[in-house]
C-alpha positions in Angstrom: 177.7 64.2 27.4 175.1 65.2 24.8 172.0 64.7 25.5 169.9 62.2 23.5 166.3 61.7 24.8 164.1 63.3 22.7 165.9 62.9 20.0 163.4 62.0 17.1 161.1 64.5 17.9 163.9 67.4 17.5 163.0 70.4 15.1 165.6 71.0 12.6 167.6 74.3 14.8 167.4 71.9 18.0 168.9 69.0 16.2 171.5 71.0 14.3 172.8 71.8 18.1 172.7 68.7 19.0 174.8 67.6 16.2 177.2 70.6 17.2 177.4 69.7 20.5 178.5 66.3 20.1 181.5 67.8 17.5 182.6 69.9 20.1 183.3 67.1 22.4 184.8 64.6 20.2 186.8 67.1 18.5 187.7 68.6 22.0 188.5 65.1 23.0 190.5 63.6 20.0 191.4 66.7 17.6 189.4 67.7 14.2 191.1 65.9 12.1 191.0 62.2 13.9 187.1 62.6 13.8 184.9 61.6 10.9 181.5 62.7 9.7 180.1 59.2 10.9 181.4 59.2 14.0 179.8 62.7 14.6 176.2 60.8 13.8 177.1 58.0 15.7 177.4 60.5 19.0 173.7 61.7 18.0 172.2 58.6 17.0 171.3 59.5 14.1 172.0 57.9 10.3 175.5 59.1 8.8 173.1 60.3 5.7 171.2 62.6 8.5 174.0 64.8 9.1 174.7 65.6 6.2 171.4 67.2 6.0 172.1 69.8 8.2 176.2 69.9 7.7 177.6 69.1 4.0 181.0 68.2 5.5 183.7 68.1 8.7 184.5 71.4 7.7 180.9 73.1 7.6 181.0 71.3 11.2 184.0 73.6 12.3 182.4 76.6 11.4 179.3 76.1 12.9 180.9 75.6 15.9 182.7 79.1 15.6 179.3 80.6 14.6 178.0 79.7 17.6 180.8 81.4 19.5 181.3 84.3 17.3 177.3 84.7 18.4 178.1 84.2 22.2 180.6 86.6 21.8 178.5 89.4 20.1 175.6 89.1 22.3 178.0 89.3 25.3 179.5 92.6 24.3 176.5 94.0 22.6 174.8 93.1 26.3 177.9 95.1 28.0 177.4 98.0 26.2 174.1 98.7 27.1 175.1 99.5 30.6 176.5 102.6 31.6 178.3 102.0 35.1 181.8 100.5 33.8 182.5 98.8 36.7 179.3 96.6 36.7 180.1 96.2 32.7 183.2 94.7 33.8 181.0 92.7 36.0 178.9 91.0 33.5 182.0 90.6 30.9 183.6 88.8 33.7 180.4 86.6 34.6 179.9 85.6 30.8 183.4 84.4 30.4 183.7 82.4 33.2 180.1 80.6 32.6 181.9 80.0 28.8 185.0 78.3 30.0 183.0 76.3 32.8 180.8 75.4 30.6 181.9 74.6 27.1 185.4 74.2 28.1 186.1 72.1 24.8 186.3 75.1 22.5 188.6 77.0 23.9 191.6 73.9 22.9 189.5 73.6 19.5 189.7 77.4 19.1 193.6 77.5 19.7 194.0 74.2 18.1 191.9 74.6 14.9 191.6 78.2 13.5 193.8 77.5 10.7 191.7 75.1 9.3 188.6 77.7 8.9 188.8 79.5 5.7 190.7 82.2 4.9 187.1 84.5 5.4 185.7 82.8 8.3 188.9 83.5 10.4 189.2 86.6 9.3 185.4 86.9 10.4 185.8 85.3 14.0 189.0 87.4 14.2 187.3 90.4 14.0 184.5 89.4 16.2 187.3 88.5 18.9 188.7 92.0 18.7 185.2 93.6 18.8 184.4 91.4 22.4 187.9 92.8 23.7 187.2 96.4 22.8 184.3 95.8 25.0 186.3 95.1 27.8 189.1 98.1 27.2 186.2 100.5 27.2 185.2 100.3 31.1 188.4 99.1 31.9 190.4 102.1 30.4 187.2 104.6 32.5 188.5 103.0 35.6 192.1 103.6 35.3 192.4 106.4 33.2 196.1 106.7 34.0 196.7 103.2 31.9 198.3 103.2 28.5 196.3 101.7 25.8 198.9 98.9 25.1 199.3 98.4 28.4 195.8 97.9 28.8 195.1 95.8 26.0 197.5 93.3 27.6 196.5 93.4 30.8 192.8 92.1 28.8 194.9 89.7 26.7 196.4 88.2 30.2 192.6 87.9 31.7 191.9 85.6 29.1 194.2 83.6 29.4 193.6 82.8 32.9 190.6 82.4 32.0 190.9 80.2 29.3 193.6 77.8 30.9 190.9 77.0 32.8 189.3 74.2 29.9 193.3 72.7 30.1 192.7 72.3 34.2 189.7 70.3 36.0 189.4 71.7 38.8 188.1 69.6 42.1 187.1 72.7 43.6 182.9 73.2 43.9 181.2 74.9 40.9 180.4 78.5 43.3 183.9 78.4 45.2 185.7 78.1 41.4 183.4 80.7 40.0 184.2 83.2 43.1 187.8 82.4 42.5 188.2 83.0 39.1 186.0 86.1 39.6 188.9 87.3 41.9 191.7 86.2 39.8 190.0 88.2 36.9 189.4 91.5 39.2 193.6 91.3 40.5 194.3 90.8 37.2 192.1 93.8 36.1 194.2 95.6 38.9 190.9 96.7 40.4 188.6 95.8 43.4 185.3 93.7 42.7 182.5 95.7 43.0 180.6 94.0 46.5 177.8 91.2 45.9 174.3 92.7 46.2 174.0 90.2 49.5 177.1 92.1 51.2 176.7 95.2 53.3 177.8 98.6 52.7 181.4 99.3 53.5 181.3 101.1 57.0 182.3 104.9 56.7 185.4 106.0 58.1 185.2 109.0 60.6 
């Protein structure tokens, strides 16, 4: 649930996530189009006049919302990039998408769901961003099996996600770590490769 102590005293950026935050869940909950602008305030406590301060209408809402993945996104691959083993690339790709889905798993149904009601520009602009965050995965995966083809391996990406990002449909009983460790694994076999080993594990022994 959104958090609401504090509220008055929020700066302008910090209430403007607030605000998002609360869209995500009711539209995540109910669909975009069966929430209003009102109801949105109402989730923040805050006047229906308020909002519209910060976000002139439902849709402005919905693209906020994809700005702040389409950021996610970008900083996620721009992060990847900057290091050089691919396997531990892979690593990080793999540890940012999983704390996503775990942890705003309402956009992943309002992505699917609600893309075409973004303008024409915007989805083009989020599409784009999407590819972008994939060629950041085909990179290190394709330096780890060279032998792959390139379609091949852009499916085999393409089918990660989606594992993934079933994930916000299921709610899992499992612990936070044990899900985390298991969707790590899914994402490595999926990958067809072998997770690099934890820092905390010792060094495989050395066969004579």
């Amino acid at each position: 649930m959104v958090d609401l102590s504090n509220r008055r005293r929020l700066p302008t950026r910090e209430r403007r996530e607030l605000i998002l935050s609360a869209a995500l869940e009711l539209f995540g909950r109910r669909g975009y189009e069966a929430v209003g602008m009102r109801e949105v305030a109402a989730a923040c406590e805050i006047s229906a006049p308020g909002i519209y301060r910060h976000f002139p209408n439902k849709e402005a809402l919905l693209v906020g919302l994809f700005d702040r993945l389409s950021d996610q996104l970008t900083a996620a691959a721009r992060a990847a990039t900057r290091i050089e083993d691919p396997l531990a690339r892979l690593a990080s790709l793999i540890d940012f998408h999983i704390h996503q889905v775990l942890s705003e798993p309402w956009l992943i149904p309002i992505y699917q769901r609600e893309e075409g009601s973004l303008p024409a520009g915007e989805r083009d602009r989020v599409r784009e961003i999407l590819r972008t965050y994939r060629a950041a995965w085909l990179e290190p995966l394709a330096r780890l099996r060279p032998g792959l083809r390139a379609e091949h391996a852009r499916t085999t990406v393409v089918c990660t996600f989606g594992m993934l990002n079933s994930n916000a449909y299921h709610r899992s009983t499992l612990p936070e770590r044990a899900l985390r460790d298991l969707l790590t694994e899914l994402s490595w076999r999926t990958l067809g490769l072998s997770a690099p080993p934890s820092p905390s594990s010792p060094p495989p022994a050395h066969r004579t």
